[in-house]
C-alpha positions, 0 to 999 in steps of 0.5 A: 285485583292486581298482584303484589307488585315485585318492587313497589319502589319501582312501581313508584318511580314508573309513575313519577317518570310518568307525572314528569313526562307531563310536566315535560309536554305542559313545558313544551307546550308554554314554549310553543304559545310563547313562540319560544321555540325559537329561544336557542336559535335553529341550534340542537342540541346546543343553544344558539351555539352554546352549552350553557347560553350566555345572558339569556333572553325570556325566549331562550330561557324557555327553551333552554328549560325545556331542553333541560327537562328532556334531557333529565327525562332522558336519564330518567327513562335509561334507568326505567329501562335498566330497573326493569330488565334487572326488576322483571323475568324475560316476557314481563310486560313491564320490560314491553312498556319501558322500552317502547318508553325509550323508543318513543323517547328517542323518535320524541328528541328526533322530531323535535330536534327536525322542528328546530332544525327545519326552522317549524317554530315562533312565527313559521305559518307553513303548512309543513309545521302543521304536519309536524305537530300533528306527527309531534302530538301522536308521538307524545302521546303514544310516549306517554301511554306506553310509559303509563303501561309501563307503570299500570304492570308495576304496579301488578296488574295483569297484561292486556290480552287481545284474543277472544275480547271480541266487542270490547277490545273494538269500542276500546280500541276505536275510544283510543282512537277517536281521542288521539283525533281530539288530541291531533285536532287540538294541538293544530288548532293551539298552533291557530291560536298562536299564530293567529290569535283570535278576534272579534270578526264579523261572518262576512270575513268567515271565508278569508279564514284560514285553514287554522282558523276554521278548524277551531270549529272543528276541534270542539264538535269532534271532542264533544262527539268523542266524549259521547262515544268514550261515555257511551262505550265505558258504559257498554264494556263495564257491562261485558268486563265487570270489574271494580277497578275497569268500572271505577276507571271508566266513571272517571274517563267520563268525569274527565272528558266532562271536564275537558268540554268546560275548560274547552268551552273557557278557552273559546270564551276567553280567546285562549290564553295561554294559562289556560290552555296549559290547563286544557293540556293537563286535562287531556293528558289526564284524559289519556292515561285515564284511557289507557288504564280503563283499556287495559283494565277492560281487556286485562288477561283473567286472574289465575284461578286457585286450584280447588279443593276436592272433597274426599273421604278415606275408606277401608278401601281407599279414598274416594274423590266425590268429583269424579266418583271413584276409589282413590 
């Protein structure tokens, strides 16, 4: 069980920095499916120039929102990380979480300041930009699991500690990373179906398919045999680290990933639009801060445990302790 949070209000807030992270990624996300990254140009952090664009078309206003939101973000992290030095003792984990928050935050700006830069955006096929997105969603989402950190330790819970979890820490541990090859595999295959979007082709033009193209094959076999795995080892490690909250976590993961295979599965069927595809982000992310919380529920440090009270009886000469069986 957690212990009282020392601020429930920061323990909130931790959380709403973390939902409006999300809200910030689906953003970004509608700006890459709408080839509006191109929207202010190849200017950062102005756009096209300007602080505030004039008469701004569709694109623009995309991006521009965008921009907005990251900068709030930015304000938002600051006083995370402010709150939680003032909040929190030297060597609370709470202070770990925000400031890999803000460290991630920074490196988050820097890369997509080098997509806009470096012109990786609207229409640009080259395999540069794939790299890049690959690098842009792992930074996204070690942003989002260090933010969830910051909020599950809040809230009370006790820091992971990784000496001694032997099996457990290692089926955790290979989840994680099994889901962020979902994740990058997912967003370069998001990248395809904008640059490339999908029609009906017959198998004899299956080999003029580029690299893009194909991996939309790959990206649903790797989820579907992640989400066994994630199953599979939330079951095992309910068995090594009984809890209720790491069971109640670990049966979610499984609803989740279950539900991410069905919207994957709506997004082939209906050749990705882009609705839809911002649904299967906002599972994903779900997917992630659920895993996060299992792992460090499952590997969370052991509850103090109360002093016991020992059983003694006063005597003419003295008092004895029935644990150790000798005069007090």
């Amino acid at each position: 069980m957690p212990q009282t949070p020392r601020n429930p209000a920061f323990a909130r807030y931790a959380w709403a920095v973390l939902a409006w992270n999300v809200a910030v990624v689906l953003w970004g996300a509608l700006v890459r499916a709408t080839g509006a990254g191109a929207g202010c140009g190849n200017h950062w952090p102005r756009c096209n120039g300007e602080v505030i664009p004039p008469s701004p078309s569709v694109q623009t206003l995309i991006e521009f929102t965008h921009r907005l939101m990251t900068g709030a973000d930015g304000f938002m992290v600051l006083a995370l990380v402010v709150l939680a030095w003032r909040l929190h003792p030297r060597g609370s984990p709470v202070r770990t979480g925000a400031a890999l928050s803000a460290f991630f935050l920074v490196s988050e700006a820097l890369v997509g300041a080098a997509l806009v830069k470096l012109d990786l955006v609207a229409d640009n096929r080259s395999a540069s930009r794939v790299w890049w997105m690959a690098l842009h969603l792992v930074n996204t989402f070690m942003l989002l699991g260090s933010l969830t950190l910051a909020a599950w330790w809040a809230s009370g819970w006790p820091r992971v500690r990784l000496r001694g979890q032997g099996a457990a820490a290692w089926l955790t541990f290979t989840a994680v990373a099994a889901t962020l090859v979902v994740a990058v595999t997912g967003a370069i295959t998001a990248l395809g179906d904008t640059l490339y979007p999908r029609s009906a082709v017959g198998l004899h033009e299956a080999a003029a398919a580029t690299f893009l193209e194909r991996l939309r094959v790959v990206h649903p076999l790797v989820a579907i045999a992640t989400a066994l795995y994630v199953v599979l080892a939330g079951v095992v490690v309910r068995r090594m680290r009984p809890g209720p909250m790491t069971a109640r976590l670990s049966r979610r993961l499984a609803a989740l990933f279950a539900a991410q295979v069905m919207v994957g599965a709506f997004n082939v069927a209906m050749l990705a639009p882009v609705w839809i595809q911002l649904v299967h982000l906002l599972v994903a992310d779900l997917v992630w801060i659920t895993l996060v919380c299992t792992t460090a529920a499952a590997l969370a440090e052991p509850a103090p445990r109360e002093p016991e009270e020992v059983p003694t009886t006063r005597t003419a000469g003295g008092t004895v302790d029935y644990r150790v069986g000798n005069p007090g």
